[in-house]
DRENSERO-433180 format. One record per residue (C-alpha): residue in three letters; x, y negated, z negated. Coordinates in steps of 0.001 Angstrom, whole numbers, padded with zeros to 6 digits, always signed. Each point is the difference from the previous one (the first is absolute). Layout:
! DRENSERO-433180
ALAXYZ ...
! end
This chain:
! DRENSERO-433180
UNK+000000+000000+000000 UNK+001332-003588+000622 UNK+000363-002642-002571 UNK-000876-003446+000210 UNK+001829-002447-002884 UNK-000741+003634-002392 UNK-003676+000726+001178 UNK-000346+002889+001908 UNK-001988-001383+003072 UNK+000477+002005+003388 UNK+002307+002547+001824 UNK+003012-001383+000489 UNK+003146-000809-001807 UNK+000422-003724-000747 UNK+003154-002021-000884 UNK+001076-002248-003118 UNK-002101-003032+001272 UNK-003385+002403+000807 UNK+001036+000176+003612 UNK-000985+003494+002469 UNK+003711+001714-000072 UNK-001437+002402+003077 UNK-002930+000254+001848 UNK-003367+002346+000055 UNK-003444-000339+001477 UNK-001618-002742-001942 UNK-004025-000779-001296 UNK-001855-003574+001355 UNK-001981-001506-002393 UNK-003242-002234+001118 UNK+000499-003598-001716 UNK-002912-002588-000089 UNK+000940-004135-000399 UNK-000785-003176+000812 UNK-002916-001936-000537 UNK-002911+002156-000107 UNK-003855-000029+000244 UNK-000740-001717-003196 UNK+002612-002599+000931 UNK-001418-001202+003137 UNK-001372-003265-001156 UNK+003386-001035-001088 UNK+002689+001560+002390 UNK-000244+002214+002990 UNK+002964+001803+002075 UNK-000655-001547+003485 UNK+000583+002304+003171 UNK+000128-001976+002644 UNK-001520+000852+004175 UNK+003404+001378+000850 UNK+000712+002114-002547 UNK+002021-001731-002111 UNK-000546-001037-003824 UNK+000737-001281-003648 UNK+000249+002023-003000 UNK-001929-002218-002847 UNK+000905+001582-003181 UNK-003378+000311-002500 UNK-000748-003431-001885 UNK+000007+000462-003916 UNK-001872-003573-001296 UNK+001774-001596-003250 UNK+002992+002373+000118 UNK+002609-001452+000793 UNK+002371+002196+002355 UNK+003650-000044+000325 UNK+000032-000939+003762 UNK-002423-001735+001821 UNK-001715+000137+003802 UNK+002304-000987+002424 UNK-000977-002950+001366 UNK-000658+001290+003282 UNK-003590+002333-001176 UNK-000928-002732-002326 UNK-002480-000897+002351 UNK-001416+003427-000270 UNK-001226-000586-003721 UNK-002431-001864-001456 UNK-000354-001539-003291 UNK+002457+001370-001416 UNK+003314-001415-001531 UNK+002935+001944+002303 UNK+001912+001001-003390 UNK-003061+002071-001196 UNK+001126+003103+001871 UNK+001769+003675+000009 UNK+002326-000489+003053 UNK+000648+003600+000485 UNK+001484+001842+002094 UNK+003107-002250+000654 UNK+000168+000074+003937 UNK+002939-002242-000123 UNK+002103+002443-002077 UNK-001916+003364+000206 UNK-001328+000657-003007 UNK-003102+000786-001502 UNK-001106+000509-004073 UNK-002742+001684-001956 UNK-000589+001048-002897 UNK-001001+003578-000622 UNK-001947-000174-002429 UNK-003278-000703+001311 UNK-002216+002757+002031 UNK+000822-001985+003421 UNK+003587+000664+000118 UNK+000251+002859-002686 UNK+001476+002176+003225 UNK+003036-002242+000576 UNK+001511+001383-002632 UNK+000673+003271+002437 UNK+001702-002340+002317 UNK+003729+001154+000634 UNK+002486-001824+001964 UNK-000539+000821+003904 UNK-003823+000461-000472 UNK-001704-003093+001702 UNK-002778-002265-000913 UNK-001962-001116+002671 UNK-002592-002752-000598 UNK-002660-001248+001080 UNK-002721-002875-000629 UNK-002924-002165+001050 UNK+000812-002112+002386 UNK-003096-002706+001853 UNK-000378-001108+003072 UNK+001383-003316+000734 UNK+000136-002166+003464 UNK+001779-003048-001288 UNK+002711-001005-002643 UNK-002370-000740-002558 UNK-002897+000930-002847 UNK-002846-000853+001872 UNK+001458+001701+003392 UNK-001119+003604-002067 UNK-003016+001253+001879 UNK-001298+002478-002350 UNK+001546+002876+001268 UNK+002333+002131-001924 UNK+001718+003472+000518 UNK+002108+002201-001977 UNK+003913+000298+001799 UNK+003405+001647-001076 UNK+002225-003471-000575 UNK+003676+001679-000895 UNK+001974+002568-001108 UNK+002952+001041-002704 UNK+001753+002451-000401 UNK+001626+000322-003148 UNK+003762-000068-000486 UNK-000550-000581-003812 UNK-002014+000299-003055 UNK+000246-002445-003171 UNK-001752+000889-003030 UNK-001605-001749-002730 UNK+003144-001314-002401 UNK+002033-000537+002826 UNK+001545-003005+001448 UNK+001100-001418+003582 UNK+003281+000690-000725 UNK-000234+003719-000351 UNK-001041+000117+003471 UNK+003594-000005+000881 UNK+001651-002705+002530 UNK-001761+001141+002984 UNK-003880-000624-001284 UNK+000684-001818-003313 UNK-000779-003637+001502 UNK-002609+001289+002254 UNK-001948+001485-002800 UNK+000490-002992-002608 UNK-002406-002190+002301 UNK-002931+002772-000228 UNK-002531-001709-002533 UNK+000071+002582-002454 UNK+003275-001046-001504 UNK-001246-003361-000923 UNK+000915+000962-003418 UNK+003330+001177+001139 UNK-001031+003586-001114 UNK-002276+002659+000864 UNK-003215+000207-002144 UNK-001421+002786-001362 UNK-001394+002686+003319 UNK+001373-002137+002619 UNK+002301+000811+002880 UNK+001206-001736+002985 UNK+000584+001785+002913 UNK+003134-001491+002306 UNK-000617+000820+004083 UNK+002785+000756+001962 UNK+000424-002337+002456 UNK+000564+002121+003031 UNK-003161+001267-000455 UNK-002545-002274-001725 UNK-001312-003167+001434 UNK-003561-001929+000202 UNK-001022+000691+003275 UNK-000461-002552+002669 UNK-003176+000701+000960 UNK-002667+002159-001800 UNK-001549+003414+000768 UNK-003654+000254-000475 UNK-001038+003182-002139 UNK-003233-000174+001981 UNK-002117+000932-003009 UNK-003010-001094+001201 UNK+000148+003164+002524 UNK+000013+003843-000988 UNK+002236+000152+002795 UNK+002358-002344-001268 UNK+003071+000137-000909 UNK-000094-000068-003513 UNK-002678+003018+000172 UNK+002184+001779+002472 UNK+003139-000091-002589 UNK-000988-000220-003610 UNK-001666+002375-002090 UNK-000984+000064-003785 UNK+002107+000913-002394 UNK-001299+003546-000003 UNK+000019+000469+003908 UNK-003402-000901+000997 UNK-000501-002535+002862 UNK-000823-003887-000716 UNK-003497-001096+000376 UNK-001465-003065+000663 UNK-002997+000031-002199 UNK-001324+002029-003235 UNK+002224+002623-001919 UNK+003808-000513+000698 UNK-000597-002736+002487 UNK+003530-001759+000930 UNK-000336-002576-002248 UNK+000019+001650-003444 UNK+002657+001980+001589 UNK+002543-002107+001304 UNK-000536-002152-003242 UNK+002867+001352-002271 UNK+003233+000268+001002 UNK+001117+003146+000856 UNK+001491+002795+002608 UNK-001209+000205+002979 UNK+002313+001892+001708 UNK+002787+002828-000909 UNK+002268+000123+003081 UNK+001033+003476-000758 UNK-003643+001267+000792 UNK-000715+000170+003468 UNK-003574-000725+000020 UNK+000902-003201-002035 UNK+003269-001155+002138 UNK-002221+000361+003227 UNK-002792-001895-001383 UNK+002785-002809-001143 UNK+001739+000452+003929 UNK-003433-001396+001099 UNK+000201-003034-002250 UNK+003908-000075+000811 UNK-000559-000759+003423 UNK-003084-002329-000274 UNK+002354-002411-001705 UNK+002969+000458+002236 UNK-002105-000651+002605 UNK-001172-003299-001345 UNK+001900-001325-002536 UNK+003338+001751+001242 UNK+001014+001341-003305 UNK+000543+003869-000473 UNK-001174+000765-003305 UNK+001140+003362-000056 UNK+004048-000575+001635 UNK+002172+002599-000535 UNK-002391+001864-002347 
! end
C-alpha cells in the first residue's frame, strides 16, 4: 500500500514529500464547485456562445475570504462584497482544498497521488460581458482537471510540500492560518497534467443519451437517471469515484469522456494513464 505524509491512501509507493515514487493504474474522482443553484442570484459561472467560460467560485455573504474575485468575473456577481468568497480550486497554481469532514467530500480522503479529480459545475448561458447578458439558460459542464502530484494533511504546512510545490500550495485558501485545520487536505495538481480547460464540455444532462448518462453510474453500478430514485442529481452530489481505471468497463466508460474533452477543450484527462 502507498503512503501519503503516514496515511495509507492508494497503491503506490510515495516519497518523503508525499510524492508517487512509481506508477500504477489510478481511480478519478467526480468533484462538484463553483457557484451553484442556490447561488444564482448572486454569482453565476458564465459560458459564453463559443464555448468558452469563467469559473465563479461560490459567494459566502459576511465571511470574509482570504482572496477575493478577480477583477475580471466581478461583473458576474451581484450584491455581493468580492472578499465574501471560497476561491477554490486555485487555477493559477493548481490546487484545490476540502475538508473531509463533511458527507460531500468524505471520499477524498481515498484520494492518492496520481488519482485525478475532475470537476465540474454550473455554468449559464451568457451572450455579452455582463450580468444582465445571462439569458436564463444554464447547463451542467466539466471546467478542469488535476491530477494529483501531492497530498497535504491537516497539521501540515506549505513548507512540507518540499521546493517543488511548497509555494504553489501556500496560495491555496486553506492555509490562511498558515496550517492545516482539523479534516482538511489540499490536493497539489501536477502541472503537466492539470489545467482549467479552455473551453467547457457539456455533460448533456438534460438527455438520457447524454454524456453524463452514457459515463457515470451510481456508486453501486446502476445507471444515472434523470428523474425519481437515483436520478443524477442526488448522485453526482457528493464527491466521489467515478471511475477505477484498472476496470475495464469503468476505463472505457472514462475513454468516452476522455475524448469528448480532447476534442473540445484539447486537454487529455487521462495522458499517459
Amino acid at each position: 500500500m502507498g503512503l501519503v505524509n503516514g496515511s495509507v491512501l492508494g497503491c503506490a509507493t510515495n516519497n518523503k514529500f508525499g510524492q508517487r515514487a512509481f506508477q500504477t493504474m489510478s481511480k478519478v474522482f467526480l468533484v462538484n464547485v463553483g457557484a451553484n443553484t442556490k447561488h444564482s442570484g448572486m454569482a453565476r459561472s458564465p459560458v459564453f456562445p463559443d464555448g468558452s467560460f469563467h469559473y465563479v467560485s461560490f459567494p459566502h455573504p459576511g465571511l470574509l475570504g482570504r482572496r477575493p474575485y478577480p477583477g475580471a468575473i466581478r461583473r458576474f456577481t451581484r450584491n455581493v462584497d468580492p472578499w465574501h468568497t471560497h476561491f477554490d480550486p486555485d487555477w493559477e497554481n493548481l490546487t484545490y482544498g476540502d475538508s473531509c469532514l463533511n458527507r460531500r467530500s468524505l471520499a477524498l480522503r481515498r484520494v492518492a497521488v496520481g488519482d485525478t479529480l475532475l470537476f465540474w459545475g454550473l455554468l449559464w448561458r451568457n451572450i455579452g460581458q455582463q450580468w444582465v447578458d445571462f439569458t436564463g439558460e444554464r447547463g451542467w459542464y466539466f471546467i478542469g482537471v488535476l491530477r494529483i502530484d501531492q497530498i497535504l494533511l491537516e497539521g501540515q504546512v506549505p513548507a512540507e510540500a518540499g521546493p517543488a510545490n511548497a509555494r504553489r500550495a501556500a496560495k491555496n485558501v486553506h492555509f490562511s492560518g498558515g496550517t492545516l485545520e482539523a479534516g482538511n487536505r489540499v490536493f497539489i495538481g501536477n502541472p503537466t497534467y492539470s489545467a482549467l480547460f479552455p473551453k467547457a464540455v457539456d455533460l448533456e444532462a438534460t438527455r438520457t443519451s447524454g454524456l453524463l448518462f452514457k459515463t457515470i453510474r451510481t456508486a453501486d453500478g446502476h445507471r444515472l437517471k434523470l428523474y425519481g430514485k437515483r436520478n443524477w442529481t442526488s448522485s453526482t452530489r457528493a464527491c466521489r469515484v467515478i471511475w477505477d481505471l484498472d476496470m475495464s468497463q469503468e476505463r472505457a466508460r472514462a475513454n468516452i469522456v476522455r475524448a469528448a474533452i480532447l476534442r473540445q477543450a484539447g486537454q487529455d484527462i487521462l495522458r499517459d494513464l
